[in-house]
C-alpha positions as CSV (number, residue, x, y, z in Angstrom):
1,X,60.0,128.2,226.4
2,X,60.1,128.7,230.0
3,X,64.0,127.9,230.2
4,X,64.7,130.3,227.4
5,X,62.6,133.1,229.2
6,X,64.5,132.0,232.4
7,X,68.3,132.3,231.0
8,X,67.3,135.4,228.9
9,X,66.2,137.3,232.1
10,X,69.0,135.8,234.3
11,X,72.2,136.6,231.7
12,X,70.6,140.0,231.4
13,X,71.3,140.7,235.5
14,X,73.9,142.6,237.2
15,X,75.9,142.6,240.5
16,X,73.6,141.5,243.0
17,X,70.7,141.1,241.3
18,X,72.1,138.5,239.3
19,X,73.2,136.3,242.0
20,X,69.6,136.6,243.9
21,X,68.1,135.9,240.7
22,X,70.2,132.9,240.6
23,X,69.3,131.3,243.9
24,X,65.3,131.6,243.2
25,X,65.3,129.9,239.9
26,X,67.5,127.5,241.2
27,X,65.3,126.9,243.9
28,X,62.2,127.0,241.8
29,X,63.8,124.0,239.9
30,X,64.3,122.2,242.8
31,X,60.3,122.5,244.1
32,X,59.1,121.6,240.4
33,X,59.7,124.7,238.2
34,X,59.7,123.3,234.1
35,X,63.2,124.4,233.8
36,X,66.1,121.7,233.6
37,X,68.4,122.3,235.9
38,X,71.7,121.7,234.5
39,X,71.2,123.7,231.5
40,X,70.4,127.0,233.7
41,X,73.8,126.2,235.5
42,X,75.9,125.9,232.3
43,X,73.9,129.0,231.4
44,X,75.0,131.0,234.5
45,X,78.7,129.3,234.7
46,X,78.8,130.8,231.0
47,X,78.5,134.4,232.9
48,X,81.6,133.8,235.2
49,X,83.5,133.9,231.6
50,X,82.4,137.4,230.8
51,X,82.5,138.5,234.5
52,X,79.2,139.4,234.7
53,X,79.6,136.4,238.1
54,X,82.4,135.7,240.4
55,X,83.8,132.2,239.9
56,X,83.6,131.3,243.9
57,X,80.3,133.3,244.2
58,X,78.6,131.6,241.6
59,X,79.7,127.9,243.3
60,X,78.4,129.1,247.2
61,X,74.7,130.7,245.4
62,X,74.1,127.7,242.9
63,X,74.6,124.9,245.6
64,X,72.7,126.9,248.2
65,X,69.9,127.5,246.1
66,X,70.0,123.8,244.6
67,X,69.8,122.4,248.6
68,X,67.2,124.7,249.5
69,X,64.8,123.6,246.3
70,X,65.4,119.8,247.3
71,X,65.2,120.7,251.2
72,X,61.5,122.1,250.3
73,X,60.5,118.9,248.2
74,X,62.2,116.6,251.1
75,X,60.1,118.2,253.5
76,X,56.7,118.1,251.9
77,X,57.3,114.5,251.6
78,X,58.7,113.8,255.5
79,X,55.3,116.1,256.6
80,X,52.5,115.3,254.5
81,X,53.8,112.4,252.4
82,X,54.4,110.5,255.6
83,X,51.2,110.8,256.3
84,X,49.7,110.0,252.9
85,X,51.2,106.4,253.2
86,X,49.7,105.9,256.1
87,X,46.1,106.4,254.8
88,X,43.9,103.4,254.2
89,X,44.1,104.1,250.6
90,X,47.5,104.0,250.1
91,X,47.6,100.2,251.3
92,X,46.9,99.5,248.1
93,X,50.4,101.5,247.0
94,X,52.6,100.5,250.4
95,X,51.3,97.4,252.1
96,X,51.3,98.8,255.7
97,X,53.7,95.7,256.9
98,X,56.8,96.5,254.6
99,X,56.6,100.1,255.0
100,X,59.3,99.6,258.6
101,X,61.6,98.1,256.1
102,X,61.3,100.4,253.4
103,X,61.9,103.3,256.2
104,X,65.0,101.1,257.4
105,X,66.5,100.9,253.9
106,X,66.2,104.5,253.7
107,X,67.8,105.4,257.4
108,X,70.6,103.4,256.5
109,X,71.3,104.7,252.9
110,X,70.8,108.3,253.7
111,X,73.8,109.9,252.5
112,X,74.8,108.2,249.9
113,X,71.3,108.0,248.3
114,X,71.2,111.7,248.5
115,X,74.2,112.1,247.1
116,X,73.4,110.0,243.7
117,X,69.9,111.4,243.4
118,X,71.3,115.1,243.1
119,X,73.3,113.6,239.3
120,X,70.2,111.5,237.9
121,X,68.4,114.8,235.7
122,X,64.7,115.3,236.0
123,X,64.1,112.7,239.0
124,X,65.8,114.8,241.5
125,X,62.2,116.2,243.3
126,X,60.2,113.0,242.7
127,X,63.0,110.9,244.3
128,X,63.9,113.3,247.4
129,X,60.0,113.4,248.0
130,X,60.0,109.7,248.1
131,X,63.0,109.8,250.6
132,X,61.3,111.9,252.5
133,X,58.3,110.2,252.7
134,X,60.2,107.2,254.0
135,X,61.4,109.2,256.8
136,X,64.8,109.5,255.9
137,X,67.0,111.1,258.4
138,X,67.5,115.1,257.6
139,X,71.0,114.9,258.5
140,X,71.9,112.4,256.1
141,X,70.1,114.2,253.3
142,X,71.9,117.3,254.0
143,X,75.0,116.1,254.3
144,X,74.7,113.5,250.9
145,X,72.7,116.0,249.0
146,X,74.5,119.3,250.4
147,X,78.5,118.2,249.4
148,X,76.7,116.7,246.0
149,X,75.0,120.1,244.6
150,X,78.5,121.9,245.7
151,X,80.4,119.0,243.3
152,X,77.7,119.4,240.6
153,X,78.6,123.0,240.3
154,X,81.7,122.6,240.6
155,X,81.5,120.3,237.6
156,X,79.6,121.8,235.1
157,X,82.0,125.4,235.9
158,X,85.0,123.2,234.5
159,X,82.7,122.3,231.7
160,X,81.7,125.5,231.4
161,X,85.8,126.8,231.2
162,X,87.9,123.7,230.5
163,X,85.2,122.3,228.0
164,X,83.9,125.3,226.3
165,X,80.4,123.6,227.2
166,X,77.6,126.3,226.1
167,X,74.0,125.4,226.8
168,X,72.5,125.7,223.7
169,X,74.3,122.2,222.9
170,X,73.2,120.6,226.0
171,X,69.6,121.4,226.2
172,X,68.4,118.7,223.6
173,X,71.1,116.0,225.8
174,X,69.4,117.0,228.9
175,X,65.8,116.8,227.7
176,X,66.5,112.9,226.3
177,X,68.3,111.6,230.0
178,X,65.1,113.3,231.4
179,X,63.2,111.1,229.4
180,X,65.2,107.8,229.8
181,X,65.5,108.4,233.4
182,X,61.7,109.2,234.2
183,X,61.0,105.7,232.0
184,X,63.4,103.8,234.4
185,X,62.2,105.5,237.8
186,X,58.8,104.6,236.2
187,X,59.3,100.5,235.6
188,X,61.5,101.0,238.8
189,X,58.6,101.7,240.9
190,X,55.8,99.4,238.7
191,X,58.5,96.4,239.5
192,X,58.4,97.2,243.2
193,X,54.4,97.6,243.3
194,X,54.4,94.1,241.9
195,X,56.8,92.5,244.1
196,X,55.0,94.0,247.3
197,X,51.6,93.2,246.0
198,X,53.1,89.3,245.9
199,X,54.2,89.6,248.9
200,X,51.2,91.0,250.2
């Protein structure tokens, strides 16, 4: 419901308007929005056929406004959920003497990690609000996640052109990755709980 109301109002802008309108849902996605992502960019790349959006414009307003949503999540999770897993009660989550490590792991992997989490649909804002909450430095995210949302435009535009992709067809696709992925992130994160808890 929400995406349809979403696509409907943005394929329905002109000029400037459209490419504003862009950026905020975009961003909106990124801190949490329910409207899947990819299927509002094959949406919009479907209006740089009719020329209702410029080809290059489109790329530089989509991947700025898909940073900024992530930027937003990353940084609620380097301010407050840095703090959070620090709490007594979160112990029970994040035993206090492997949280260094974790932190480490996250330093180290930076940019690739932000790079991979921009493709996996539907985890993007739980996983850079994990990141984030590890401390992960802001330069790595920016750089991983920032040349990744530029390439994910770029690739669903060729779809969009080469592939005659047309979102209608790729809404149902979406929804089901959404669904395996959250599963996987889910007995990802159980499997982790158990092994610190051994540990512990």
């Amino acid at each position: 419901m929400f995406l349809d109301l979403a696509i409907t109002f943005l394929t329905a802008q002109q000029g400037l308007p459209a490419y504003g309108w862009l950026f905020t849902l975009l961003f909106l996605c990124g801190i949490g929005a329910p409207i899947a992502q990819d299927v509002l960019l094959i949406a919009a790349a479907q209006q740089t056929l009719a020329g209702a959006l410029n080809p290059v414009l489109f790329v530089i307003v989509a991947a700025l406004g898909l940073l900024a949503g992530d930027a937003l999540t990353f940084w609620t999770g380097h301010y407050y959920g840095a703090r959070w897993v620090r709490r007594p009660w979160a112990a029970r989550l994040v035993p206090p003497q492997h949280l260094p490590a974790m932190e480490d792991l996250a330093r180290r992997h930076a940019l690739p990690a932000s790079f991979v989490t921009r493709f996996l649909v539907g985890q993007r804002g739980t996983l850079f609000f994990l990141t984030g909450t590890l401390r992960m430095p802001w330069r790595g995210f920016f750089l991983g996640d920032g040349v990744a949302a530029v390439v994910h435009v770029l690739l669903l535009l060729a779809a969009v052109h080469l592939l005659g992709w047309r979102w209608p067809d790729w809404q149902g696709v979406f929804d089901r990755a959404d669904d395996r992925l959250t599963l996987a992130l889910v007995v990802l994160l159980f499997v982790l709980w158990l092994r610190a808890r051994r540990r512990a």
